[in-house]
N, C-alpha and C positions, 0 to 999 in steps of 0.2 A: 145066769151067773149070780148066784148070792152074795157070795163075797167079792169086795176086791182083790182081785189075785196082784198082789203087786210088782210079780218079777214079767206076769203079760203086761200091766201098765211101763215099765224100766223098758222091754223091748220093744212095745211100740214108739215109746219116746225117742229110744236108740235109733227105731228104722227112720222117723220120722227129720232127726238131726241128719242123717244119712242122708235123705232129701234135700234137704235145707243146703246143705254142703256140696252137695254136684248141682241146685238149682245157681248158688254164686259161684261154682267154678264156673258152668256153661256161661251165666250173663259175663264174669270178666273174659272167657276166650273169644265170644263174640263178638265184644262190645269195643274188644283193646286195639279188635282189626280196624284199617282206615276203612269207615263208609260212609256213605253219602247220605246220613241221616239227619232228618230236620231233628233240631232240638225239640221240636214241639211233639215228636214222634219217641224220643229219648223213653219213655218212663212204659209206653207202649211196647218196644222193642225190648227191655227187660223182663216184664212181664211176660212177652213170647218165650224170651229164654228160660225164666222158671218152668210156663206149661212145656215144651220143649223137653226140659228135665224131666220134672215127672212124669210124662209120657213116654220116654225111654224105661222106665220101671212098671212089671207087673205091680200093681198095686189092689187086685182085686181082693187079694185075704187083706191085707189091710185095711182097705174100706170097709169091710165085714166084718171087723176086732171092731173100727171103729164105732160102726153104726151097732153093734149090741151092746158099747158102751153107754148110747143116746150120744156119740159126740159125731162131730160133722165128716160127714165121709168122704170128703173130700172131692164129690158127684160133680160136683156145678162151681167149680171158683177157676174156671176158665180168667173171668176178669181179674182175680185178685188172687196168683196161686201160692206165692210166699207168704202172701198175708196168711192165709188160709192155717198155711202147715205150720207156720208161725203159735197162731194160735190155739190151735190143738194141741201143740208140744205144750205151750204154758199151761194149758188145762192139763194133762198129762201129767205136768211137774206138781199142780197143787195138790192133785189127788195122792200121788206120791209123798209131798210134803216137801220137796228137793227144789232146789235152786238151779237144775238143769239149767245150761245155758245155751244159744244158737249161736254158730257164726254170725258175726253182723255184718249186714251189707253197708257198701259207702253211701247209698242212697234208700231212704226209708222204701218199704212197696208201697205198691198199690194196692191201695186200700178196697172197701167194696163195692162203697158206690163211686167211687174215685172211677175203677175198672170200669164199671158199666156206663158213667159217662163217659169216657174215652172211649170205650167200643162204638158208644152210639156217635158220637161228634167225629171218629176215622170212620165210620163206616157211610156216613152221611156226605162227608168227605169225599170220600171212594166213586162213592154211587148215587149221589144224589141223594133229596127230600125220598122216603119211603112212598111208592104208589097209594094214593087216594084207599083203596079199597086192603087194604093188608098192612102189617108193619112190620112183616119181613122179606126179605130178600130170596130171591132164588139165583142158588148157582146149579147148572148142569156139567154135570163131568161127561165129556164122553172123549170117545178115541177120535184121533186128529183125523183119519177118514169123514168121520162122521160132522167133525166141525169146519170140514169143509167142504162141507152139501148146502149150499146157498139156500134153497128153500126149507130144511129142515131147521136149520137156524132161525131163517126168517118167522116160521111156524111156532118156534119157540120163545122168542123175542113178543112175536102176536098174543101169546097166550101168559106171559108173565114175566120169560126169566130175565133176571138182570144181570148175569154174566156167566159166561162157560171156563171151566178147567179142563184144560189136553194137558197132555203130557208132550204135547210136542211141537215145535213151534206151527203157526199157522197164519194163512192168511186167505182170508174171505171174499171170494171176488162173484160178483154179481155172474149168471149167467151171459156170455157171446161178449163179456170183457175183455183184456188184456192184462 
């Protein structure tokens, strides 16, 4: 791309508000239900609601406009996803030279290393100090059969993982238990 094409710059801004706009619908539908959320978890829970949003949208050609622009493609901002699109739109607007503007949410996001401390302080939270020898975590998915094979678990547990996802509820009982 030699030139700037301006009306591809106007509609990726456009998709990108687009975003921005169902990531604060989701966090106010979510957020307005009564739960049982610690305040200290508030800004964490929003943040799920943006990724949440943009994970409801193909966004693969988009990340691919973006990335042959040189601008962030939005790959890896799991921790900080409004911040993220946030700031692409503003880039977007300067290159443009426009005053685009975003819906504003009531509460600032989460910023970038904001996110990654949160992720690491809920997840440490969650699961404990990271094992000695690694600094991340393993989850196993497997089918509720299968996470309720005592020794396959125990095998697994032996060798690293730090918690399994079923899809169904479960409960674990040692072999000749009740």
């Amino acid at each position: 791309m030699r030139i700037l094409d301006k009306r591809l710059l106007a509609e990726l801004s456009a998709e990108l508000a687009l975003l921005c706009s169902d990531m604060l619908e989701l966090e106010a539908s979510l957020l307005k239900r009564p739960l049982a959320l610690h305040e200290a978890h508030r800004r964490s829970a929003r943040n799920l609601a943006h990724y949440l949003a943009l994970r409801r949208h193909d966004v693969r050609q988009l990340q691919s406009q973006l990335a042959l622009l040189g601008l962030s493609s939005l790959g890896r901002t799991e921790s900080h996803v409004l911040n993220a699109v946030q700031t692409v739109h503003r880039v977007l607007n300067a290159l443009l030279g426009a005053n685009g503007s975003l819906p504003r949410p009531e509460e600032p996001a989460v910023e970038i290393g904001e996110g990654t401390e949160l992720l690491d302080a809920n997840t440490e939270a969650l699961l404990g100090p990271p094992p000695p020898a690694r600094k991340v975590r393993i989850m196993v998915t497997m089918s509720s059969d299968a996470a309720t094979d005592y020794d396959l678990v125990r095998d697994l547990v032996r060798n690293g993982m730090d918690c399994i996802a079923s899809t169904a509820p479960m409960t674990v009982r040692k072999p000749g238990s009740a």
